[in-house]
C-alpha positions as CSV (number, residue, x, y, z in Angstrom):
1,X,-16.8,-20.3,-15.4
2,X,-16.4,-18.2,-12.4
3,X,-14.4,-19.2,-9.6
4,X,-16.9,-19.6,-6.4
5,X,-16.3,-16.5,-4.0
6,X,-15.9,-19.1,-0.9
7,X,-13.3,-21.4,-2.9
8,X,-11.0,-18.3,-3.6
9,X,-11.2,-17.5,-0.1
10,X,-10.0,-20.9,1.7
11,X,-8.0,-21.8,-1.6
12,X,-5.9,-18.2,-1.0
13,X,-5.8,-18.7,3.1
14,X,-4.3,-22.1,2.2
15,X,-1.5,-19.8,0.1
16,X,-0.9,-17.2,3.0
17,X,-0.4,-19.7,5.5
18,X,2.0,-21.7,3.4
19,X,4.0,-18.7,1.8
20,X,4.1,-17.7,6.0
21,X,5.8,-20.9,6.6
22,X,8.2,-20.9,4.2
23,X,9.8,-18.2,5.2
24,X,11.4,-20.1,8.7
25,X,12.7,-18.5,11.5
26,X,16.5,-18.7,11.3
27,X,16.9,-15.2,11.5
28,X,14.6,-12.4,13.0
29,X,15.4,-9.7,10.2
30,X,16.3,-10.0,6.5
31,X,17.7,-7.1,4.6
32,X,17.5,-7.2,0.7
33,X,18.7,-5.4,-2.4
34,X,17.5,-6.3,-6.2
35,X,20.8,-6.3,-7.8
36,X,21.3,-3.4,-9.8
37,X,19.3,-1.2,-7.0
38,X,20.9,2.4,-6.6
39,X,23.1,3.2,-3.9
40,X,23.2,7.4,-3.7
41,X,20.7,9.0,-1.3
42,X,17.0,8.9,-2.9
43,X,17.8,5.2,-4.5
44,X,17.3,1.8,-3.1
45,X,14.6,-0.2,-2.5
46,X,11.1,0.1,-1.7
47,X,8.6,-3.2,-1.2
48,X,5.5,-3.2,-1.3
49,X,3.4,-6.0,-0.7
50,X,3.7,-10.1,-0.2
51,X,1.7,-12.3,-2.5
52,X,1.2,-16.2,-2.7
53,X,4.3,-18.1,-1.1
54,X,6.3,-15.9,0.8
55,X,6.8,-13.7,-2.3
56,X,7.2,-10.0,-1.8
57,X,6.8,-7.4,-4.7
58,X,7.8,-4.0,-4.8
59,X,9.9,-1.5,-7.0
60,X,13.7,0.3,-6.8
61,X,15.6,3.1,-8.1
62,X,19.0,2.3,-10.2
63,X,21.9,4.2,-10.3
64,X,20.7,6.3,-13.1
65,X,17.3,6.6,-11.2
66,X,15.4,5.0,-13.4
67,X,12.6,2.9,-11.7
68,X,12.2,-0.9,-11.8
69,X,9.7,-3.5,-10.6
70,X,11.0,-6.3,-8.6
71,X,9.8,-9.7,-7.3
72,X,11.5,-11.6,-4.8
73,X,10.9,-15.6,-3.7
74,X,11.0,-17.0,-0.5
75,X,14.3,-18.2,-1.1
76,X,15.5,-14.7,-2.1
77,X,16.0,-15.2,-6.1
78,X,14.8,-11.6,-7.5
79,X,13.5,-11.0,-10.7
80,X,13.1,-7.7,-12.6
81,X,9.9,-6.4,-14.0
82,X,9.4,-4.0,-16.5
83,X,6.9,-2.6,-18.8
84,X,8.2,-2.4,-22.3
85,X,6.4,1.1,-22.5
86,X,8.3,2.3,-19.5
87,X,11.0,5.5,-20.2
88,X,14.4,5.1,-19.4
89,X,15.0,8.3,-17.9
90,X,15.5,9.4,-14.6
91,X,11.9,8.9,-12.4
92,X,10.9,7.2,-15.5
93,X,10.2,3.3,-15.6
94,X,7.8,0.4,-14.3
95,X,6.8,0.4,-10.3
96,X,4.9,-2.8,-9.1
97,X,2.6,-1.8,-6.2
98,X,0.3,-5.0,-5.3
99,X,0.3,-9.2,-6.3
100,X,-2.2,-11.2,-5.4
101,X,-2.0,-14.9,-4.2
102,X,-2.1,-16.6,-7.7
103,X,0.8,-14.2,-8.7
104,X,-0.6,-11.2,-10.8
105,X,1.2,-8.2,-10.3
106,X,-0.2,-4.6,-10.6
107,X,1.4,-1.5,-10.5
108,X,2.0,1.5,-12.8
109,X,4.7,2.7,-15.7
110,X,6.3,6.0,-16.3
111,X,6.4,6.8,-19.9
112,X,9.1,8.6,-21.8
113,X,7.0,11.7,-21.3
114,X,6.5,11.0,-17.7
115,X,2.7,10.3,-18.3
116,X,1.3,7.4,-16.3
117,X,-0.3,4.1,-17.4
118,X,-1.3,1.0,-15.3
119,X,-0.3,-2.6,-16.2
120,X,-1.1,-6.4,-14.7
121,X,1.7,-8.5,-15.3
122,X,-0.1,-12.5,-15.5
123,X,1.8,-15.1,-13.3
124,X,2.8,-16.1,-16.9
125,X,4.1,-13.3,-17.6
126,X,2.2,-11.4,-20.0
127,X,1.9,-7.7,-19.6
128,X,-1.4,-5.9,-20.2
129,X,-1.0,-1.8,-20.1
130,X,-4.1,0.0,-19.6
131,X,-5.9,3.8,-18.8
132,X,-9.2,4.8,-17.1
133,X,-11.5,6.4,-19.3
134,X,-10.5,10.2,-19.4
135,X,-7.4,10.0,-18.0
136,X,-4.5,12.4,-17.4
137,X,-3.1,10.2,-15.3
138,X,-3.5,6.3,-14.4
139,X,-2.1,5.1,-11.3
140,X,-2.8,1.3,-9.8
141,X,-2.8,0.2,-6.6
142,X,-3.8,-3.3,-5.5
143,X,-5.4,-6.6,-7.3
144,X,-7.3,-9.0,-5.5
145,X,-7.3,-12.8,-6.3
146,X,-10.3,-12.5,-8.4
147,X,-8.0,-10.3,-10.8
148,X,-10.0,-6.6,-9.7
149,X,-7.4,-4.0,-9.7
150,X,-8.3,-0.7,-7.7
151,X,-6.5,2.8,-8.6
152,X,-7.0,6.4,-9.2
153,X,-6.9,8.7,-11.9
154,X,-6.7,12.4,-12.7
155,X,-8.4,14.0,-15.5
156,X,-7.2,17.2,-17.4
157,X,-8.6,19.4,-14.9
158,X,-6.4,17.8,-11.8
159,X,-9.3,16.3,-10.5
160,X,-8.7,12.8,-8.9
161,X,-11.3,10.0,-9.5
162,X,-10.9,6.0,-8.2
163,X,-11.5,3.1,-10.3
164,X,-11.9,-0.6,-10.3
165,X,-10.5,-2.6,-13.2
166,X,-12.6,-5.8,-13.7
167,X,-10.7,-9.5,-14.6
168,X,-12.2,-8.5,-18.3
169,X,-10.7,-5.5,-18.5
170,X,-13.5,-3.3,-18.2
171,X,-12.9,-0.3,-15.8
172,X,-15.0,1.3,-13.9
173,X,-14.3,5.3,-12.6
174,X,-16.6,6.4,-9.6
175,X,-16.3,9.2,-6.9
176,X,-17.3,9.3,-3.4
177,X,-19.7,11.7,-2.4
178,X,-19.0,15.1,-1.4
179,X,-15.6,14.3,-2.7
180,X,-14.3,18.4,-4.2
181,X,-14.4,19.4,-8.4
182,X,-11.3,21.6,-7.6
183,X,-7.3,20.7,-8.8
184,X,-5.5,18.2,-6.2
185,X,-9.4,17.2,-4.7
186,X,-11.4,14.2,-5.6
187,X,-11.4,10.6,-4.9
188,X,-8.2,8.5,-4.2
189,X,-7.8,4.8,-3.5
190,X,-5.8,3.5,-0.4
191,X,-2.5,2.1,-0.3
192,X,-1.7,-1.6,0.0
193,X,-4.0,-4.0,0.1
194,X,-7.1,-1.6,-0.1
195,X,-9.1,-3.8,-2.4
196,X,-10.2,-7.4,-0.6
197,X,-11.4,-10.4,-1.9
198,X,-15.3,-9.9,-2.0
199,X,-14.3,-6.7,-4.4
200,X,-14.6,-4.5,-1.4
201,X,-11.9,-0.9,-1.4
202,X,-11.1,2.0,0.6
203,X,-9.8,5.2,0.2
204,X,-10.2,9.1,0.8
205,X,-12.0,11.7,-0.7
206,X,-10.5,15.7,-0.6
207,X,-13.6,18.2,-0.9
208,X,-13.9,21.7,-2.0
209,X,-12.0,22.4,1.5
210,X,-9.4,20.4,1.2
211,X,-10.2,17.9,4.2
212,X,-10.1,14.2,3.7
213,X,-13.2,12.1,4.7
214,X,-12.8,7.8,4.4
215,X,-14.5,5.8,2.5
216,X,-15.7,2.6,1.4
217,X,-17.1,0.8,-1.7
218,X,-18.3,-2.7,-2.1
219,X,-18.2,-4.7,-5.2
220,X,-21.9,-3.6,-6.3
221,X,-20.7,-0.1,-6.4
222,X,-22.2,1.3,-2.9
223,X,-20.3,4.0,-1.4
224,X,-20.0,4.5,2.4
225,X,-18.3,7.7,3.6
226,X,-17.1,7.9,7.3
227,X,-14.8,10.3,9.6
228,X,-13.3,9.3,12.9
229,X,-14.3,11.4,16.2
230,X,-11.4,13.6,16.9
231,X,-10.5,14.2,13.3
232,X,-9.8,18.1,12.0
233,X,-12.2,20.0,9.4
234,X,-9.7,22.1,7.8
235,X,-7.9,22.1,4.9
236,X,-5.2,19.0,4.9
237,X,-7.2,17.5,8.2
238,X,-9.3,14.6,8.4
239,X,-9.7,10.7,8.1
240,X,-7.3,8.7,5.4
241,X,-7.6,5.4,4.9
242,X,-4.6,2.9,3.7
243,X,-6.6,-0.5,3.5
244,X,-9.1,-2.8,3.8
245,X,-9.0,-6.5,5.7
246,X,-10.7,-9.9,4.4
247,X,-13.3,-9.5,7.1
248,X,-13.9,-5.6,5.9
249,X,-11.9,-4.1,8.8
250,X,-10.0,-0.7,7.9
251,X,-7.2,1.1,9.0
252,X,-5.5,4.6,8.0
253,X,-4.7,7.8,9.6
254,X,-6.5,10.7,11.4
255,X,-4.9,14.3,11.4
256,X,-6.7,16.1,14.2
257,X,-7.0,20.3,14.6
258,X,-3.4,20.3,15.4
259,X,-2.2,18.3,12.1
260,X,-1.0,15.7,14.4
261,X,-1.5,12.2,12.4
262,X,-2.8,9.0,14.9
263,X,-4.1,5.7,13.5
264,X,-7.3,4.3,13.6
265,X,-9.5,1.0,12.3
266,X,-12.9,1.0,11.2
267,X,-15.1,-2.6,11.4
268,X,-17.1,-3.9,9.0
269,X,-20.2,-2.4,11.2
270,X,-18.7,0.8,11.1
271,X,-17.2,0.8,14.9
272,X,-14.0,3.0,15.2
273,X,-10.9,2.3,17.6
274,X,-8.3,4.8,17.1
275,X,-4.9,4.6,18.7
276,X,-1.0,5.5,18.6
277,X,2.2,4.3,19.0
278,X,4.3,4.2,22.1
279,X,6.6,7.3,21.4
280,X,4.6,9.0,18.6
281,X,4.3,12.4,20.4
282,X,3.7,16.3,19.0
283,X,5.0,17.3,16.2
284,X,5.5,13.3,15.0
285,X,2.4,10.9,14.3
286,X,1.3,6.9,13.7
287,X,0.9,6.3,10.5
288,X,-0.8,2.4,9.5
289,X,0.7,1.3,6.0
290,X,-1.3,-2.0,5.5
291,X,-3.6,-4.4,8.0
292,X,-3.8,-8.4,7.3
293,X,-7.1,-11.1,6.9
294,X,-6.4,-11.0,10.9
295,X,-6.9,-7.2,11.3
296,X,-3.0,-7.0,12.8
297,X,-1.9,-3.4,11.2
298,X,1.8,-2.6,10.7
299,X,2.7,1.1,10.3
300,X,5.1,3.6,10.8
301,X,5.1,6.7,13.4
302,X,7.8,9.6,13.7
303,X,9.2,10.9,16.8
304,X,9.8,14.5,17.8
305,X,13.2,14.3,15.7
306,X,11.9,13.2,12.5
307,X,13.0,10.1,13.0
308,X,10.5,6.9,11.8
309,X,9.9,3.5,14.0
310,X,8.1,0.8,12.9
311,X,5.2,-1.1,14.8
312,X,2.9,-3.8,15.0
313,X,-0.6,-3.2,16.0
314,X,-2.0,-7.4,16.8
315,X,-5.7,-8.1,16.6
316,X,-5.7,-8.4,20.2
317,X,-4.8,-4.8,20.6
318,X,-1.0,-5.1,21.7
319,X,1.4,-2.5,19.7
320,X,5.0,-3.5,19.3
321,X,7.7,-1.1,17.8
322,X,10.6,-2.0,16.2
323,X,13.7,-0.4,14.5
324,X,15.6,-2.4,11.9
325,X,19.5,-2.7,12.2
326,X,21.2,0.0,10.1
327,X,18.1,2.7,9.8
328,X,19.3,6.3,10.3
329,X,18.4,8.9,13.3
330,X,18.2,12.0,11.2
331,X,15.0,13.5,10.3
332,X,13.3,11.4,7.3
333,X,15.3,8.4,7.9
334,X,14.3,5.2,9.8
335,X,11.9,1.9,9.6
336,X,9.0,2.2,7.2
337,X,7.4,-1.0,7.0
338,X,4.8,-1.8,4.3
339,X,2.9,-5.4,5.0
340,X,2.5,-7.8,7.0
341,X,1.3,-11.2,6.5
342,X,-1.2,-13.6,8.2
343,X,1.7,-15.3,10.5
344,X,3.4,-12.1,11.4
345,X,6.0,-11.3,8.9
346,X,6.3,-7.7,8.3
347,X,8.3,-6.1,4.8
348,X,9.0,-2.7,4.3
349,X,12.0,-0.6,4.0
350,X,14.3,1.8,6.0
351,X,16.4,4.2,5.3
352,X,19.9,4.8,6.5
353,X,22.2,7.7,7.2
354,X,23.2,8.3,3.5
355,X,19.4,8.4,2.8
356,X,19.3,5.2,0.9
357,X,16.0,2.4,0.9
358,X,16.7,-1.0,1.5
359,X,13.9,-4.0,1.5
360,X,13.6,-5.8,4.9
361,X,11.8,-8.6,6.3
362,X,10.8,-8.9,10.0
363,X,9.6,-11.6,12.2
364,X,7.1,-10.3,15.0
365,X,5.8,-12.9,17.3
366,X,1.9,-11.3,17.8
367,X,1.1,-13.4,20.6
């Protein structure tokens, strides 16, 4: 029997505000490492998302730079996930990219001959490879607590098309309108947390230009395309979107006529408020990573150096940026956070001065 819509809703809330919880407040910043996570510049850590009870998922690069999925609890026991079709070669492997709250994991695996394939991994454990229909290339992104999984795919032609993966395992492909025929255009899914709980998801189309226009799809398969005042129309300008909130609320990025990137959200009723960080000037940008069920929006924006900072954008308007103890100041280096849950704890990663990721977790008060 299908679980009512409204039930799944409360039920997960419940989940969020008790995984928030858990977490405690003895110390303002965590920083992690999956054991076995690589230590030489372009290895480390990278997390992704948090899912029921303070866990946060994500994936790393070994020593041999091989990828690996990871899962860590809220009291900081990690466990390893990976596809049994997964290579073992370098930039081979299994990388989890989104949980939701009753602890299904999606991501995607790197095969032996570096094709791509998406997976759910069950809160039991069982593992479930899969392709879109036509696919060069499958690529997963996010699965809401109904067990929908949104993604993207290429074909043999280079052209990008989304997806949504039904609890029964019957995919979907679709493509927004307008959205180019070309190699590198198409359709393409957001990043974390860009399918919700009603089924609605987010993303960006390229066209035959190569500018990006937002979009959105509900769960009945209407597509609404938007882009924010201000943003460019040439090639590699326009409106991106990164995800989608419980309420319908968006955020992503805007690259205007100058290819400067600023940050944006988009209501439910299609009302766009676009904004940027304190100290994301020319020839940097604000770029939002993921936004919560209470529309706060955590990001990343680079200064003038290279360097990246991470904020906090509240529901109430009020951005905070932080910096997480042992980031680097050289260019490419610095706090990339990732999500942020309903009672303000923020994951993500930085990287230091040898360019290597580590996972962190952040407390920021947004009151």
């Amino acid at each position: 029997m299908k679980t009512p819509r409204n039930w799944v809703f409360f039920f997960g809330l419940f989940l969020i505000c008790m995984g928030a919880s858990a977490f405690g407040k003895d110390s303002d910043v965590i920083i992690f490492d999956p054991p076995n996570s690589g230590q030489s510049p372009g290895q480390g850590t990278t997390p992704a998302s948090f899912s029921s009870f303070g866990v946060i998922d994500g994936y790393y690069l070994d020593a041999n730079y091989q990828f690996h999925g990871f899962l860590r609890d809220m009291r900081g026991k990690f466990s390893t996930l990976d596809v049994p079709e997964a290579g073992n070669g370098a930039y081979q492997g299994t990388l989890a990219f989104g949980s939701n709250l009753f602890g299904a994991v999606a991501g995607f695996y790197v095969d032996s001959n570096y094709g791509t394939h998406g997976f759910v991994r069950q809160p039991n454990g069982a593992i479930k490879t899969f392709d879109a229909p036509n696919s060069a290339g499958t690529y997963a992104a996010n699965i809401n607590a109904e067990g929908t999984i949104a993604g993207d795919f290429y074909d043999a032609n280079g052209i990008q098309h989304g997806y949504v993966r039904a609890p029964n395992g019957k995919i979907t492909a679709f493509d927004a309108p307008g959205a180019g025929t070309g190699g590198g255009q198409g359709t393409f899914t957001g990043f974390i947390d860009c399918i919700n709980l009603e089924g609605s998801m987010t993303g960006n189309s390229v066209d035959a230009n190569g500018v990006q226009h937002g979009y959105v799809r509900t769960a009945d398969g209407k597509i609404t395309t938007f882009d924010v005042p201000g943003a460019g129309t040439a090639g590699g300008q326009g409106t991106a979107a990164a995800g989608i909130s419980l309420d319908g609320t968006i955020t992503g990025s805007y690259f205007d006529a100058n290819y400067l990137s600023h940050g944006y959200l988009r209501t439910r009723l299609g009302k766009i408020i676009t904004f940027d960080a304190p100290g994301a000037v020319s020839g940097g940008g604000t770029y939002p990573a993921n936004i919560n069920g209470l529309d706060d929006i955590v990001g990343q924006f680079s200064d003038s150096a290279g360097v990246y900072h991470g904020f906090l954008r509240t529901r109430f308007g009020k951005i905070i940026t932080f910096d997480i103890p042992g980031a680097g100041n050289g260019a490419g280096d610095g706090t990339l956070p990732s999500s942020v849950d309903l009672s303000g704890e923020i994951t993500g990663f930085f990287v230091d001065i040898n360019g290597v990721n580590h996972g962190f977790l952040f407390f920021a008060d947004p009151f």
